[in-house]
N, C-alpha and C positions, 0 to 999 in steps of 0.2 A: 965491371958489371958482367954478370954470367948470362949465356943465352938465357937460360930458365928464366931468371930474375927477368931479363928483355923482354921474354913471352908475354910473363906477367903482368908486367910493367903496360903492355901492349894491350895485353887484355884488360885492365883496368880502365885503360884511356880510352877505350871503344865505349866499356859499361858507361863510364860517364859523359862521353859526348851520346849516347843513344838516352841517356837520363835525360840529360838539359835537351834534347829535341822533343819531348814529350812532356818536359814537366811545364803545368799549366800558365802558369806566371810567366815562364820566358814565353812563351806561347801566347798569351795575351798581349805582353807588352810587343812581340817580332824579334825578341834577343833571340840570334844564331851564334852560337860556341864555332870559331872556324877554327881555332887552334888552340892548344895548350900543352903546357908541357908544368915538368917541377918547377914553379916560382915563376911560370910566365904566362898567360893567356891572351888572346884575341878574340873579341866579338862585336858583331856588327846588328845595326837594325837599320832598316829600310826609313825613312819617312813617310808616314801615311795621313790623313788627315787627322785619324784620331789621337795621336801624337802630338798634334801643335800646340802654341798658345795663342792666343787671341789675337795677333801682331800675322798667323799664320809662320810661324818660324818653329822649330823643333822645341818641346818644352826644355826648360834647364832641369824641371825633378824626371825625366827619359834621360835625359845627361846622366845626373846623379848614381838613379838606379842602375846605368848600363856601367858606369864606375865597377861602384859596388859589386856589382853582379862581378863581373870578369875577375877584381880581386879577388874571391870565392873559387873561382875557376883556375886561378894559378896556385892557391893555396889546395888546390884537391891532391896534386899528385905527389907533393912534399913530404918527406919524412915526419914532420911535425904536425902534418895534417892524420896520417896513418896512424899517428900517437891516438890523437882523437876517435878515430873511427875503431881503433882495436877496444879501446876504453868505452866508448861510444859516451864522451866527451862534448864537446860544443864549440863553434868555431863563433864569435860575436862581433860586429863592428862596433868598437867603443868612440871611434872618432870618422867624419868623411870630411874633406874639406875641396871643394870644386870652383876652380879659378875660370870663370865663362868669357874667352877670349874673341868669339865670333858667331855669328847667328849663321843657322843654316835653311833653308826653305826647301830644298829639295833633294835628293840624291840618299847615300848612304853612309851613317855616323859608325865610324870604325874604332874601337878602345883598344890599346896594348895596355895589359897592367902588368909590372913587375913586383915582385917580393922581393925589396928593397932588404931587408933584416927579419929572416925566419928565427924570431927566437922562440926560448922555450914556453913563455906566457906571453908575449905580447910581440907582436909582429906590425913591420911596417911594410906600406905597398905604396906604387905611385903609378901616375895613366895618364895617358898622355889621346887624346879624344882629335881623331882626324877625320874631314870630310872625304870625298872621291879626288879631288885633287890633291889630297896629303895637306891643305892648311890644317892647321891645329885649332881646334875648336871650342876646347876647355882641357884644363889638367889639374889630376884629382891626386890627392893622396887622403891615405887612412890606418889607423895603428884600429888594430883587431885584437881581441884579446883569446887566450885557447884556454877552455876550461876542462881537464883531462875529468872522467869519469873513472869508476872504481872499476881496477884490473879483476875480471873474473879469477879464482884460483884453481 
């Protein structure tokens, strides 16, 4: 990789961690992007009241969505993502599947997801959901499907 391409590269990962700090959704739900890169993301939410379920423990669909979410976030900076965005194309979850291995009440739920197999139409991810002491809290995988849009000429 060439400086330039690095620049770019840099300057795209800012545009998009300054998106998801503004866009309203992650903002409602407390989803914070703390890292990402091609094929891998980290993001974290706080627990707050309005978060929980009835038991007062973290909801499993806060789980779900912060899955999801982060896979979206590893797939932004991938070549196969770039496919889409030039075409201006479509990225879709066709499948989530969340294994909920421990209840949390307080602290901070952290996701790594990885892009497991960037393919050309259907891609797999997996997430592995940890509290402040690093136990594992649930782990999610999900095959996405990439719908490319029509190349301008």
């Amino acid at each position: 990789m060439n400086e330039e391409q690095s620049d770019g590269d840099e300057r795209l990962k800012a545009k998009l961690l300054e998106f998801a700090a503004s866009f309203p959704f992650f903002n409602h739900m407390g989803f914070e992007v703390v890292d990402m890169r091609p094929g891998w993301a980290r993001v974290q939410v706080a627990l707050r009241d309005e978060l929980r379920n009835p038991n007062g423990q973290i909801h499993g669909g806060v789980i779900a969505s912060l899955i999801d979410m982060s896979i979206t976030q590893a797939m932004l900076l991938t070549d196969a993502y770039q496919q889409v965005r030039e075409t201006r194309g479509t990225l879709s979850t066709v499948d989530l599947r969340v294994k909920y291995l421990r209840a949390m009440s307080e602290g901070t739920a952290t996701v790594e997801s990885t892009i497991v197999h960037p393919g050309r139409r259907i891609v797999h991810a997996s997430s592995v959901v940890t509290d402040d002491e690093g136990r594992q809290l649930a782990v999610g995988d999900s095959i996405l499907m990439i719908v490319l849009g029509k190349r301008e000429k």
